[in-house]
C-alpha positions in Angstrom: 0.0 0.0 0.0 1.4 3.3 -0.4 2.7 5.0 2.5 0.2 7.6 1.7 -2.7 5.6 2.7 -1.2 4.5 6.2 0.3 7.6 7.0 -3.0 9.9 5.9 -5.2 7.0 8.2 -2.5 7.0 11.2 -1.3 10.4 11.7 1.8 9.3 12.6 4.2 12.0 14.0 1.3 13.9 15.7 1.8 11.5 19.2 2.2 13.6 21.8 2.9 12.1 25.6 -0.4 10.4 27.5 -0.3 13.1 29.9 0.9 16.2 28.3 -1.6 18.3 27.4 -5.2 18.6 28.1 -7.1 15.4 26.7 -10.7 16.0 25.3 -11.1 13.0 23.6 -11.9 11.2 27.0 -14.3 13.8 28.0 -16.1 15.3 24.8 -15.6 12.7 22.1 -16.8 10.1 24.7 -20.1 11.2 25.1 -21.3 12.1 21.4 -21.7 7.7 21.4 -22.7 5.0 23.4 -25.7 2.5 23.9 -26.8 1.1 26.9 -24.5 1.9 29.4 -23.7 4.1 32.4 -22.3 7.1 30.8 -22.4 9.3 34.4 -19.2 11.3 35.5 -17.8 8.0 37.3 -18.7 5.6 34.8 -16.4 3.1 32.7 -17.9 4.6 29.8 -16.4 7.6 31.0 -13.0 6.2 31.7 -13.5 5.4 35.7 -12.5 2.1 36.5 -10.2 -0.5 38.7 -7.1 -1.9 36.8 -8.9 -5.4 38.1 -12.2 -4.9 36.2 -10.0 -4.6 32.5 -9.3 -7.4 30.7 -8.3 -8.5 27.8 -10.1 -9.1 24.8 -10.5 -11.3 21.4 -10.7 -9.7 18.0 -14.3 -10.9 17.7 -15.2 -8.2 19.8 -15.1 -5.9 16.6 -16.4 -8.2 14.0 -17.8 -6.8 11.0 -18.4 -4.0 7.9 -17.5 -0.9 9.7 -17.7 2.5 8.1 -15.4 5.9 8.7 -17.3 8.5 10.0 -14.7 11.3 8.3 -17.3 11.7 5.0 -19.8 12.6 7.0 -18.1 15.1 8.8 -16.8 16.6 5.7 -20.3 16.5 3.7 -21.8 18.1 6.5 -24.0 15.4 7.8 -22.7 15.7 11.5 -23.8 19.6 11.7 -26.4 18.8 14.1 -24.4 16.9 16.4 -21.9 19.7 16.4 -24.9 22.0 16.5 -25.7 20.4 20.0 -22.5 20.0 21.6 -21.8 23.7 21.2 -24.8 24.4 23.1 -23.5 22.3 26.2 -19.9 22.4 25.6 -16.9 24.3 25.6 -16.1 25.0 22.1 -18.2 26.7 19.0 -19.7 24.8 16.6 -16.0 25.2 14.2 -14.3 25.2 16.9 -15.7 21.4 17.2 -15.5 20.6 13.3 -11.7 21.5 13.9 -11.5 19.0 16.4 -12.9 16.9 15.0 -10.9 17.2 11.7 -8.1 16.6 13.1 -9.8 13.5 15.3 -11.6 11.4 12.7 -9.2 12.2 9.6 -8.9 9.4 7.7 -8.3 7.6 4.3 -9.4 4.6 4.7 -13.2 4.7 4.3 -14.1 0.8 5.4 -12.6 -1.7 7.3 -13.8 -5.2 7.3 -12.9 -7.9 10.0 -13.6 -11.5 9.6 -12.1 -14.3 11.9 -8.2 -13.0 12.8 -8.7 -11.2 9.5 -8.6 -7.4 9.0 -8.9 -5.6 5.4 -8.3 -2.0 5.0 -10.5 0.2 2.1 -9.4 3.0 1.3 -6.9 4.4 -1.8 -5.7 0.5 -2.2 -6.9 -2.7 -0.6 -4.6 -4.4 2.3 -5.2 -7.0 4.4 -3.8 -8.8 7.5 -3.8 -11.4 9.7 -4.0 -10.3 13.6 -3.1 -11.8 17.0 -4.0 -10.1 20.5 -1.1 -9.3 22.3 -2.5 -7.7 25.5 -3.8 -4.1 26.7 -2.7 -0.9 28.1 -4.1 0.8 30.3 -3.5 5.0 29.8 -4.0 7.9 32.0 -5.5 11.3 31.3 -4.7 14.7 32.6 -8.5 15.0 33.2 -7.8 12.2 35.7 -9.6 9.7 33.4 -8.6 6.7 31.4 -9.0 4.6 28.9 -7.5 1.3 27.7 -6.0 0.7 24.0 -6.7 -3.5 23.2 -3.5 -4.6 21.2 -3.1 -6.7 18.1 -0.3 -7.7 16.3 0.2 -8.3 12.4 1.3 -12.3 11.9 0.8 -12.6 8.2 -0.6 -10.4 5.4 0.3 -7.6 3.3 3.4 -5.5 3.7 1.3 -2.4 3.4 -1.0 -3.3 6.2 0.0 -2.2 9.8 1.7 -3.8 11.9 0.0 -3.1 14.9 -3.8 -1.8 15.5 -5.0 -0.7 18.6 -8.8 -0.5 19.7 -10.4 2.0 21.8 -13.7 1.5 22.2 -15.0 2.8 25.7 -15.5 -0.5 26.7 -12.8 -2.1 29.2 -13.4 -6.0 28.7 -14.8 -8.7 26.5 -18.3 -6.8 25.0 -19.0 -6.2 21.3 -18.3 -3.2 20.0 -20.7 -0.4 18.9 -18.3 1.9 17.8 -14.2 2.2 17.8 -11.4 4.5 17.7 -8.6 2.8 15.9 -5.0 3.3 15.8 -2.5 1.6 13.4 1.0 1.8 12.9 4.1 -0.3 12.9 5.4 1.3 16.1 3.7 -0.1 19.3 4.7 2.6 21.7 4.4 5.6 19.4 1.0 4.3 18.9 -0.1 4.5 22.6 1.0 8.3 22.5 -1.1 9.5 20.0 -3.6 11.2 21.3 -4.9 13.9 18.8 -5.9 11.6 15.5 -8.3 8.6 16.3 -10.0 7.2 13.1 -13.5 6.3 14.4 -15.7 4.0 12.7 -19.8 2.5 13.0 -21.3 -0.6 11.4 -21.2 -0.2 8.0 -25.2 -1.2 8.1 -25.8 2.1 9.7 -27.2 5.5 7.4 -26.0 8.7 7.7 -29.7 9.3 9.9 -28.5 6.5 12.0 -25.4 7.7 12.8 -26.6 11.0 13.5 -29.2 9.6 16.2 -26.0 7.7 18.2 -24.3 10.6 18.3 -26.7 12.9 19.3 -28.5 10.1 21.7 -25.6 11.2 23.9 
C-alpha cells in the first residue's frame, strides 16, 4: 500500500505524551456515542475504572463491515451533532468541526474484519492477519482513562500495519458499537497519539442512523 494511505489513516508524527496536554477526547468525544450503558461522571464509559475490572479481549469483539465516520463530517452530515454539543460544551460549533478534523481524519473509508482477518478500504486494498497481544491501560490529565486493546500483524500484506489498537470505551470482553482505531508499525508511538483517532460504525448504519448515536448522547 502506499505510504500515503497508512500515514494519511494514522497520523503518525502527531503523538504527543499520555499526559501532556489537556485530553478531550476522553471527555467530549466520549459522550457524542454510546448504547446502553452508564455514561455518568464516574462511569467506565467515561474512563472510571479498577485496573482489576479490564481485561483482555478477542478480535471478535469488533467483528464486522465498519464505516469511517470522516465523509460525514466533511459532507456536512454531522452539523447537528456539532450544532448540539456547542450548546452544552466548551467550544463553538468550528471550533468542534476542527477538532474533529483533526480526530476522525482518515483515508481509509471501510474496514472489514472476519475471523483474525482485517482488510483496510481505502486508496488500495490491504489485508492482515491479527493476533492479540495484550492491553494498556493509559491515563489522562483530566484524571480519566482509557484502555487501548493490542493486536499484532502475523501474516498479510506488507502495506497493512503492523500493529492496531482499539479503543472503544469499553474495558473487557463486550462487542463493540463503535471504535477509535490506531494503526501503525510502532507499538509505543501508537499509545502516544492522542490527537488523530479514526472512528468508525457498522457499516449497516445511514447517515440518519449515525446522526441519532451521536446525538442520543
Amino acid at each position: 500500500m502506499g505510504a500515503a494511505l497508512l500515514a494519511a489513516a494514522l497520523g503518525l508524527g502527531q503523538a504527543a505524551a499520555e499526559t501532556a496536554h489537556d485530553h478531550d477526547h476522553g471527555h467530549d468525544h466520549a459522550h457524542d456515542h454510546g448504547h446502553a450503558h452508564d455514561h455518568g461522571k464516574n462511569s467506565v464509559y467515561s474512563g472510571y475504572f479498577e485496573d482489576a475490572q479490564v481485561a483482555d479481549r478477542p478480535l471478535s469483539d469488533w467483528q464486522g463491515d465498519w464505516q469511517s465516520v470522516y465523509p460525514y463530517l466533511r459532507d456536512g452530515t454531522l452539523d447537528p451533532v456539532l450544532a448540539h454539543k456547542a450548546e452544552t460544551g466548551d467550544k463553538s460549533a468550528e471550533e468542534y468541526r476542527a477538532y474533529y478534523e483533526t480526530g476522525y481524519r482518515s483515508d481509509i473509508d471501510r474496514i472489514e474484519i472476519d475471523g483474525d482477518r482485517v482488510t483496510f478500504h481505502g486508496k488500495e486494498t490491504v489485508s492482515g492477519r491479527y493476533q492479540p497481544v495484550g492491553h494498556e491501560i493509559l491515563t489522562y490529565e483530566k484524571g480519566n482513562r482509557g484502555v487501548r486493546f493490542i493486536f499484532r500483524k502475523v501474516e498479510g500484506d506488507a502495506g497493512a500495519p503492523g500493529f492496531i489498537q482499539f479503543s472503544d470505551h469499553k474495558i473487557a470482553p463486550e462487542k463493540s458499537d463503535h471504535f477509535h482505531i490506531y494503526l501503525g508499525d510502532d507499538r509505543a508511538a501508537l499509545l502516544k497519539e492522542m490527537e488523530h483517532w479514526p472512528t468508525y460504525y457498522p457499516a449497516g448504519l445511514d447517515s440518519a442512523g449515525i446522526v441519532a448515536e451521536m446525538l442520543a448522547h
